[in-house]
C-alpha positions in Angstrom: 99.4 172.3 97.6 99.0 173.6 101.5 101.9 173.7 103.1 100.6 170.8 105.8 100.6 168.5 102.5 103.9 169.2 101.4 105.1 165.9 102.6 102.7 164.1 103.0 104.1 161.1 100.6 106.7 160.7 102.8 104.6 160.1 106.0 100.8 159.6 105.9 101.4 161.9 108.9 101.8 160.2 112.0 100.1 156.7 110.8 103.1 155.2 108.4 105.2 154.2 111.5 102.5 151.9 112.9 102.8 149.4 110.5 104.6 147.6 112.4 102.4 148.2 115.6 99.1 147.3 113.9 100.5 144.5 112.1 97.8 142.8 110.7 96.3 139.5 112.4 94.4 136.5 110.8 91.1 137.9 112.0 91.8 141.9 111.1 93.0 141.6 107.7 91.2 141.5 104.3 90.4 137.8 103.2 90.3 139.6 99.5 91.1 143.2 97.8 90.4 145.0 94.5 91.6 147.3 92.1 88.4 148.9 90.9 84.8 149.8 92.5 83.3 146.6 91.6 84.2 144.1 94.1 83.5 146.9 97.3 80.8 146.6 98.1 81.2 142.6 98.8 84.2 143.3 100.2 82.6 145.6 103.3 80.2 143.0 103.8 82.8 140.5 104.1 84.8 143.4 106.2 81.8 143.6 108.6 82.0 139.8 109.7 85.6 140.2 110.6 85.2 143.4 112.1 82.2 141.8 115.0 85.3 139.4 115.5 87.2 142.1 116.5 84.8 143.4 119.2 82.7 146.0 117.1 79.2 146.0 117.7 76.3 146.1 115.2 75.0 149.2 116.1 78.7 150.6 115.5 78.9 149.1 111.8 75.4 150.0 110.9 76.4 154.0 112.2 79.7 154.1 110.8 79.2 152.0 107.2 76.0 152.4 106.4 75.9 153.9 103.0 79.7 153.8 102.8 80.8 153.8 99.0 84.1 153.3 97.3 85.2 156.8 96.8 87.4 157.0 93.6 88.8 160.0 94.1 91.2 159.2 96.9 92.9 156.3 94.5 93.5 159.3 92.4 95.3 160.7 95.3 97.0 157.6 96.5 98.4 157.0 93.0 99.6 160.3 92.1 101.6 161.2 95.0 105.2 162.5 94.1 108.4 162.4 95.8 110.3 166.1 97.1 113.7 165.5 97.0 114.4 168.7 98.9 117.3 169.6 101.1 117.1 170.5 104.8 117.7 174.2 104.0 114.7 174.2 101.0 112.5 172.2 103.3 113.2 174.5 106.5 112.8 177.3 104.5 109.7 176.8 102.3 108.0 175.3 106.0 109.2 177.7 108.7 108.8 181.6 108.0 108.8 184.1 110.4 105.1 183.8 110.6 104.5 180.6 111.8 107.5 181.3 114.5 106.0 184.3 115.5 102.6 181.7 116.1 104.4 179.2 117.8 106.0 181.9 120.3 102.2 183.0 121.1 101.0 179.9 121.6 104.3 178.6 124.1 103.4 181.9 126.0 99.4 181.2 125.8 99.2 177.6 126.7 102.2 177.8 129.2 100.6 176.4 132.1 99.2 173.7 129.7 102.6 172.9 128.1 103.9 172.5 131.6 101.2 170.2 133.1 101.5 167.7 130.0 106.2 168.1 130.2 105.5 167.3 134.3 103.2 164.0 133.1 104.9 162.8 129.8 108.1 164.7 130.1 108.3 166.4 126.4 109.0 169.9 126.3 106.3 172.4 125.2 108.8 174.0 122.1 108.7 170.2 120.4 105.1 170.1 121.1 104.4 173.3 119.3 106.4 172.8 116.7 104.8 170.0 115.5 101.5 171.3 115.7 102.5 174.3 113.8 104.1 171.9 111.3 101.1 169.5 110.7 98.7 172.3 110.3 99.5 175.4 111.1 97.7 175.2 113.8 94.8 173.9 113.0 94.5 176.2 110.0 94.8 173.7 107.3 92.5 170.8 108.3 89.6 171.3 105.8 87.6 167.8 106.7 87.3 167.5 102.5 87.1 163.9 103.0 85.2 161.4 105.2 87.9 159.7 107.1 85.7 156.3 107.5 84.9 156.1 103.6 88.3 157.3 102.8 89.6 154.7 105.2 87.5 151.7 103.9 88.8 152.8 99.8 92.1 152.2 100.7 91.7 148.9 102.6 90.0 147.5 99.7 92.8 148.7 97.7 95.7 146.2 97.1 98.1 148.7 97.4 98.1 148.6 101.1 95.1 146.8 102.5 96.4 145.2 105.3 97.5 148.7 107.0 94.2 150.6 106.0 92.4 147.6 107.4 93.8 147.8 110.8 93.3 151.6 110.1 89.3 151.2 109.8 89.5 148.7 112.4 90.5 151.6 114.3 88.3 154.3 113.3 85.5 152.1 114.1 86.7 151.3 117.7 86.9 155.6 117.8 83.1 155.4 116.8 82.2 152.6 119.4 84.3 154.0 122.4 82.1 157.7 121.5 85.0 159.7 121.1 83.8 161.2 117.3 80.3 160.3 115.7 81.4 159.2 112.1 79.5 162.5 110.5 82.2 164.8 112.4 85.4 162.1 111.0 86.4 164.4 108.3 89.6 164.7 107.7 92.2 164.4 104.8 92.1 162.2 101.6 94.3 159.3 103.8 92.5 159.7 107.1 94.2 162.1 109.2 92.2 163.3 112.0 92.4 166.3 113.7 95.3 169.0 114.4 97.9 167.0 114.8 97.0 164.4 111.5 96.8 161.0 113.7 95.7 158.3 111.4 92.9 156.4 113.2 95.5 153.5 114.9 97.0 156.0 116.3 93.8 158.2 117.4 93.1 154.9 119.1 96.4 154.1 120.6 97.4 157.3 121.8 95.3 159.7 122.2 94.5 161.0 125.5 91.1 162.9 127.5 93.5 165.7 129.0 90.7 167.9 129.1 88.8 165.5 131.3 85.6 166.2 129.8 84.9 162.2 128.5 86.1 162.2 124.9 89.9 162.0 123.4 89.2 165.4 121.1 92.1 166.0 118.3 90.3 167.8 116.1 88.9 170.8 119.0 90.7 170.3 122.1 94.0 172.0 122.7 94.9 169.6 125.7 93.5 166.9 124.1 95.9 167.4 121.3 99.2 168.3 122.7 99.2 165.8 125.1 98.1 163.3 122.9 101.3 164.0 121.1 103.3 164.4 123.9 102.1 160.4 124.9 102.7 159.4 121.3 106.4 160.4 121.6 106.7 159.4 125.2 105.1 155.9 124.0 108.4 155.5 121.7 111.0 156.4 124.0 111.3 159.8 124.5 113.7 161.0 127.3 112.7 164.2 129.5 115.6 166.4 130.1 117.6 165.0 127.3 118.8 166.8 124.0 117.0 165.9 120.9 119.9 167.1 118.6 120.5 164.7 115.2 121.7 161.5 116.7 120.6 161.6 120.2 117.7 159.4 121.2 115.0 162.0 121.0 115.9 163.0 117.7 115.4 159.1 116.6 112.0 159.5 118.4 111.1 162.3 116.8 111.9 160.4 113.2 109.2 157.8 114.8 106.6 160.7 114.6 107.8 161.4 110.5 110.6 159.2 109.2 111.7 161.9 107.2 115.3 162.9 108.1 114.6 166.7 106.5 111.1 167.0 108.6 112.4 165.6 111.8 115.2 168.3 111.5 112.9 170.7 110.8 111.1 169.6 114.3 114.2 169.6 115.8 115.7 172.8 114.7 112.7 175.2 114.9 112.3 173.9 118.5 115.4 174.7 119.2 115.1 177.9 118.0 111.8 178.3 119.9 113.8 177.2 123.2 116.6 180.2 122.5 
């Protein structure tokens, strides 16, 4: 398992808190679900109707689910996830080696002026920043696009298990696809739907990502400024306070827990940014 995986049962990356954010309405949320293949395909079409409710265009459907199929392989994955039970010190350890600090020290030192710009607008500090970057993929290193985020996406909102988040979730992707930020060939991403170097599921692509870079599209999987100071809004979004500590029970620290509900991850965010900041 890739280190960027480790815990992923525990968070979905950044999408599990947005439950309550993209709680599901009359209009977004599927009339039916199933437990096998053999209902999905009725199930999109039905999906489709609600989905024009919602605002998305033809043209958008017919680009982004044209063809889709229910892709067993990611129930596989859902239902074999397994728990860590791993201290702080075991987590911190088998997450943060000296390599990945010595990475995160280059990159504070090569995006300075970057990191700067987005603390002056959103007010987080570059070390939290890099840290979790460096913590979701190593920097972008562990993002293999395996799986098509829009078929992986539509799976799992058929599923029972959790339909009514995955819906909102497709919802989502698809309003990513209208607005021309990705083209639904380059949404590749993890078996759950994490886009891009930082692992936003598509509600929160849509929420909070930002065009730092200027250049017309909200990038997470190429653009460095598009990416950090996507995060940086995400955090700022749920309270974060500039100048403030983010120590265990300070306010930061429970804002940090809004980006991974994890108590052993958000100390690890915590602590190695610290350490960068020393």
């Amino acid at each position: 398992m890739k280190p960027a995986r480790l815990f992923h049962h525990l968070t979905i990356a950044v999408g599990v808190v947005l439950t309550a954010t993209f709680a599901a309405t009359p209009s977004a949320t599927a009339a039916k679900c199933g437990n096998g293949p053999g209902g999905f395909s009725s199930w999109l079409n039905d999906f489709e109707a609600r989905a024009k409710a919602n605002g998305i265009t033809q043209r958008t459907l017919d680009r982004a689910l044209s063809g889709v199929t229910y892709d067993p392989n990611v129930i596989r994955r859902d239902r074999s996830q397994k728990s860590f039970k791993l201290s702080f010190e075991e987590f911190y350890k088998r997450r943060v080696g000296s390599y990945l600090m010595k990475q995160s020290q280059a990159r504070l030192k090569r995006h300075a002026g970057l990191l700067a710009s987005i603390e002056k607008r959103y007010g987080v500090p570059g070390e939290i920043l890099v840290s979790i970057w460096g913590l979701e993929t190593n920097f972008g290193k562990d993002t293999a696009g395996k799986y098509s985020i829009i078929r992986s996406i539509a799976t799992l909102a058929y599923d029972c298990r959790r339909s009514e988040f995955f819906t909102d979730h497709l919802l989502a992707a698809l309003r990513i696809v209208q607005k021309g930020d990705m083209s639904p060939k380059d949404m590749r991403g993890g078996w759950a739907g994490e886009i891009g170097q930082v692992q936003f599921l598509p509600g929160s692509y849509d929420k909070y990502a930002v065009d730092f870079d200027g250049n017309g599209h909200r990038d997470l999987v190429h653009s460095i400024p598009d990416l950090l100071a996507s995060t940086a809004n995400y955090l700022r979004a749920h309270g974060w306070q500039k100048g403030a500590s983010w120590d265990p029970g300070t306010a930061n620290y429970q804002v940090i827990k809004a980006w991974n509900r994890a108590d052993v991850y958000a100390r690890t965010i915590a602590v190695m940014a610290n350490r960068l900041q020393s």
